[in-house]
C-alpha positions in Angstrom: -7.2 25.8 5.9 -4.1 24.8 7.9 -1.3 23.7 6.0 -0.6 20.3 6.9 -4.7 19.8 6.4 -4.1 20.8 3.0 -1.5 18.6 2.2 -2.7 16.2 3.7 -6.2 16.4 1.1 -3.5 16.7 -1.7 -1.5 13.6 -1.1 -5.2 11.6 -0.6 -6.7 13.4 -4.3 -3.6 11.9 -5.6 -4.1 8.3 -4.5 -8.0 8.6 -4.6 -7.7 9.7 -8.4 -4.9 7.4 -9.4 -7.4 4.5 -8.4 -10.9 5.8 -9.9 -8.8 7.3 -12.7 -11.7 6.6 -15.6 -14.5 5.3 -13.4 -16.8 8.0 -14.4 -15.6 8.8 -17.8 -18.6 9.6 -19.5 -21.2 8.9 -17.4 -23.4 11.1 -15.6 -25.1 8.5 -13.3 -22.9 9.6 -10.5 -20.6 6.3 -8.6 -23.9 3.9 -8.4 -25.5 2.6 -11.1 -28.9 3.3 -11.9 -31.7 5.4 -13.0 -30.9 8.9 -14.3 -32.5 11.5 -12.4 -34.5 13.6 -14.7 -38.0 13.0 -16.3 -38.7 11.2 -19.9 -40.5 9.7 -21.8 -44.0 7.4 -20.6 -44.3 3.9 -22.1 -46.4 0.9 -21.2 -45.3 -0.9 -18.6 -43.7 -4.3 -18.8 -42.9 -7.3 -15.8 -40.0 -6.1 -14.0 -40.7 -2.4 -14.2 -39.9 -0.3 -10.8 -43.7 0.6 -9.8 -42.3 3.2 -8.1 -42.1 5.1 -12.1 -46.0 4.2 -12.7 -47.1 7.6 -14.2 -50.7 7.7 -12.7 -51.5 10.3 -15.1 -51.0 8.6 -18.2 -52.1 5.2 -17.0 -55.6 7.0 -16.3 -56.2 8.2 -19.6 -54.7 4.9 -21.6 -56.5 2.9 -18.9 -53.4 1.2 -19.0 -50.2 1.2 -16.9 -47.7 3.2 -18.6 -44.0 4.2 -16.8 -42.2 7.3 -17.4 -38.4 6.3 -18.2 -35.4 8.5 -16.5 -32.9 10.1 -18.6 -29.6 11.0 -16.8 -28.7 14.7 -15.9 -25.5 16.0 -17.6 -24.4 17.1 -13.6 -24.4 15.6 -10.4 -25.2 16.7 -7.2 -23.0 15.0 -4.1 -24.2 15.2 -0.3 -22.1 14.3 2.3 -24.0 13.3 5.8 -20.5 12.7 8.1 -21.2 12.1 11.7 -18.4 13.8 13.7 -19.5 12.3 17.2 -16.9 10.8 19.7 -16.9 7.3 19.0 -15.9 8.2 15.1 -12.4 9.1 16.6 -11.8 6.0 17.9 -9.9 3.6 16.0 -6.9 0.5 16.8 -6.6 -0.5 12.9 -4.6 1.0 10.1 -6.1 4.7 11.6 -9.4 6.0 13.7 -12.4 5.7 12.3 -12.8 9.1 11.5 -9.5 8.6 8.8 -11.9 6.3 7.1 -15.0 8.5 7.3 -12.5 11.4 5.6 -11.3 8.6 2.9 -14.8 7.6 1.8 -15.6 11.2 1.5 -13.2 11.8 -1.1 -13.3 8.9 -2.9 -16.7 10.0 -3.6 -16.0 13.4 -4.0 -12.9 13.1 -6.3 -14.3 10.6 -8.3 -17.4 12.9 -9.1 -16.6 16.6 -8.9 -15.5 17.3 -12.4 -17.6 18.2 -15.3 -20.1 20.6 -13.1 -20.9 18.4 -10.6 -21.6 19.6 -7.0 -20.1 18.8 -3.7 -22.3 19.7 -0.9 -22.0 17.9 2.5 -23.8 18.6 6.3 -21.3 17.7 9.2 -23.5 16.3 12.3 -21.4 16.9 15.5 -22.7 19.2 18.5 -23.7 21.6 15.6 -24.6 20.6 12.5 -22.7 22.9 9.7 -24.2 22.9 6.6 -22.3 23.1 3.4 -24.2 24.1 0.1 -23.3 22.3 -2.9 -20.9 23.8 -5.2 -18.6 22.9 -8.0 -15.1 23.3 -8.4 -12.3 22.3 -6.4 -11.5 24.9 -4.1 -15.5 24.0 -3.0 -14.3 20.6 -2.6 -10.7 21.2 -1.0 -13.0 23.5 1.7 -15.6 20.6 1.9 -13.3 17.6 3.2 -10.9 20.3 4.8 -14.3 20.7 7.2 -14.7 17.2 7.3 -11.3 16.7 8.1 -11.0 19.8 10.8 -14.0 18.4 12.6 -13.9 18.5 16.4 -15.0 14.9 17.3 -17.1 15.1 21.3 -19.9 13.8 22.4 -23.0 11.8 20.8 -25.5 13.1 17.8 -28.5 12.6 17.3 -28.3 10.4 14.2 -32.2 10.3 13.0 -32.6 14.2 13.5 -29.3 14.7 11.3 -30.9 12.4 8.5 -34.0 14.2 9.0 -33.0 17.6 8.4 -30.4 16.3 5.3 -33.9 14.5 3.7 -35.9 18.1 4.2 -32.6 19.9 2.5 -32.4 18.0 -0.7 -34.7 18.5 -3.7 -33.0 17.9 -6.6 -32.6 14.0 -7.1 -29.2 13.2 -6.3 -26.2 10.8 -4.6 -26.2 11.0 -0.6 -23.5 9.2 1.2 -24.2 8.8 5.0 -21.2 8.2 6.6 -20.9 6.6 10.7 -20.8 4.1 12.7 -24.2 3.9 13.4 -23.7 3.5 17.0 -26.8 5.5 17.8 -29.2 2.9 18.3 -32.4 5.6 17.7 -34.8 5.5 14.8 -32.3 6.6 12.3 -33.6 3.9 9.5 -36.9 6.1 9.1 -35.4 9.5 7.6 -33.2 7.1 5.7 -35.8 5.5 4.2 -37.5 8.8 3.2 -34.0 10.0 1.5 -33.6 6.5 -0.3 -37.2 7.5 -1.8 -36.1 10.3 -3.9 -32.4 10.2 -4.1 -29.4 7.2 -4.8 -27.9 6.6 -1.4 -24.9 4.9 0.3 -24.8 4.3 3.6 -20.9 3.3 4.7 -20.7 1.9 8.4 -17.2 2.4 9.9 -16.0 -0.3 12.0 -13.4 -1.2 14.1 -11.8 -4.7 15.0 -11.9 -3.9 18.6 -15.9 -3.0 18.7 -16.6 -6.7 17.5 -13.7 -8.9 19.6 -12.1 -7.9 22.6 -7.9 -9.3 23.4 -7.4 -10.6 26.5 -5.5 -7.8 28.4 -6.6 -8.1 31.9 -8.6 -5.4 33.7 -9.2 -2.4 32.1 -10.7 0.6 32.5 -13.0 2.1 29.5 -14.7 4.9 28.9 -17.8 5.5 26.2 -16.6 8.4 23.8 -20.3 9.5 23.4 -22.0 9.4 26.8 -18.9 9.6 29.1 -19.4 6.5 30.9 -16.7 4.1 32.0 -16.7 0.9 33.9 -13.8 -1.3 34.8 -13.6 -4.2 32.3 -12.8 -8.0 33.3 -11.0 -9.0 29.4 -9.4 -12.4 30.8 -13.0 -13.8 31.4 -13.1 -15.7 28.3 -17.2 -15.9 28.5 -17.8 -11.8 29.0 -15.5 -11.9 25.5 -17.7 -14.1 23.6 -20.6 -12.8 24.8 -19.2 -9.3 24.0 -18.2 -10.4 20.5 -21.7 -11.8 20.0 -23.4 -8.7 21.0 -21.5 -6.8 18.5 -22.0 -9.4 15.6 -25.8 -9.0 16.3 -25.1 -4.7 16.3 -24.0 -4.8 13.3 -25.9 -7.2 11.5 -28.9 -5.2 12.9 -27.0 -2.2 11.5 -27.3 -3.8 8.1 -31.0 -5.5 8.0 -32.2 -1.9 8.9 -29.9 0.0 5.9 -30.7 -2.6 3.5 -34.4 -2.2 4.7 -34.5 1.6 4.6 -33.6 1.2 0.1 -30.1 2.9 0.5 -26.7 0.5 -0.3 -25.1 -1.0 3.1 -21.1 -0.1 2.6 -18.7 -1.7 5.4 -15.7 -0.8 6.3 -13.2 -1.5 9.0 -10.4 0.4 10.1 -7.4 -2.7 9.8 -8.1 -2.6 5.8 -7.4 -0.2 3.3 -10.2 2.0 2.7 -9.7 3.9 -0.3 -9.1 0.5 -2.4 -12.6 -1.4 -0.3 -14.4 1.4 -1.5 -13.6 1.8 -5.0 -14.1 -2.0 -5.7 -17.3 -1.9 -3.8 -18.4 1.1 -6.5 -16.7 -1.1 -9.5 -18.4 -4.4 -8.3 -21.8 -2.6 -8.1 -21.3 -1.5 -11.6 -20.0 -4.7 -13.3 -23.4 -6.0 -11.9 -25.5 -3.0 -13.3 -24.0 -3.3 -16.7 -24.6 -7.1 -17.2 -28.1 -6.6 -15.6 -28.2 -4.3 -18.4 -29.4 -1.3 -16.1 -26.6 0.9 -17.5 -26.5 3.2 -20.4 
């Protein structure tokens, strides 16, 4: 790993930790709250009960619906699904959008990979490259250094990349998809499938410039992903509403279909600071879980 790269992942441990410092402590639930992720006990079930934990088994032979609680797992197992396609180095905030993707990452990461937990991630770019979880942080310090070092060209094929990252989990874990969702294809379905079996986060990276274009005259742009450019009028004040409404609707749509699909909608924009959205978005999730009582 380059050595600029690497101190670059030192200085963002150092401000990741110094704000999740304690988060964790004790718990084994990984960052969202929730079930654990190994098999208990079976009891009857009561109004309010996920259905979803129905043991079919037992209800058969009780002839009477009983649910089999989760106990949590004493490690956690971490995937990272980062696309690396061109539009994720794009960015006129505080950094590109692929800065923010790297941040998420090791908020995540930092804030879970101690105690035996494993980091695993799968980088989707022109090749996909597939990292295995591991524990430890030299596993770690590689994983976001190839997050980090990735070469950022052309599109992906977002639903294919969720596909193969639902067929390479088995062991009931956290997966954080991280994009900006601009591929428009069916990607919602292998998300859905992945948000059956394992906690997942899904953090949309935007930027202020995708959802309102300034008035800079005629300008010529060019799509990171497909190649395509096209001169741009930006002084015609109705082509920047209607742009601005398009994009409103994009993302919106972007949300109804994550929220849809069972994994947690995170958004992000590239003018704020990431690390600190993120880690109140995890701590705001969890003041809810533990006065819902869903918390151990």
């Amino acid at each position: 790993m380059p050595t600029h790269m690497s101190t670059q992942l030192r200085q963002l441990e150092i401000t990741v930790r110094g704000r999740v410092e304690g988060l964790l402590q004790g718990d084994h639930r990984g960052l969202l709250p929730g079930a654990g992720v190994a098999a208990g006990e079976a009891r009857p079930y009561v109004a309010g009960d996920d259905v979803r934990r129905i043991d079919w088994n037992v209800t058969a032979r009780a002839q009477r619906p009983y649910v089999r609680d989760t106990e949590a797992d004493r490690e956690l197992e971490i995937t990272l699904v980062v696309d690396t396609s061109g539009s994720m180095a794009f960015g006129t905030g505080r950094g590109e959008k692929r800065e923010a993707a790297l941040a998420v990452a090791a908020v995540f990461v930092f804030a879970s990979s101690g105690g035996g937990n494993r980091v695993g991630a799968l980088i989707l770019g022109e090749r996909i490259v597939r990292i295995p979880p591991r524990s430890g942080r030299s596993h770690v310090y590689r994983t976001l250094g190839a997050v980090a070092g990735a070469d950022h060209q052309g599109g992906i094929d977002l639903a294919a990349g969720l596909s193969l990252a639902a067929k390479a989990r088995s062991r009931r874990g956290l997966v954080v998809v991280i994009s900006d969702f601009a591929d428009a294809g069916p990607w919602d379905q292998p998300l859905r499938v992945m948000a059956a079996r394992h906690d997942v986060v899904a953090a949309v990276i935007t930027d202020p410039r995708e959802l309102a274009l300034p008035n800079i005259g005629v300008v010529h742009m060019a799509d990171a992903e497909s190649g395509r450019t096209a001169w741009v009028d930006t002084a015609n004040g109705r082509f920047r509403a209607r742009f601005a409404e398009q994009a409103e609707l994009r993302l919106a749509d972007v949300r109804r279909r994550v929220a849809r699909s069972g994994a947690e909608p995170l958004i992000l924009a590239t003018d704020r600071d990431w690390v600190d959205d993120v880690v109140r978005w995890v701590m705001l999730r969890r003041r809810v879980a533990l006065a819902s009582g869903r918390m151990a």
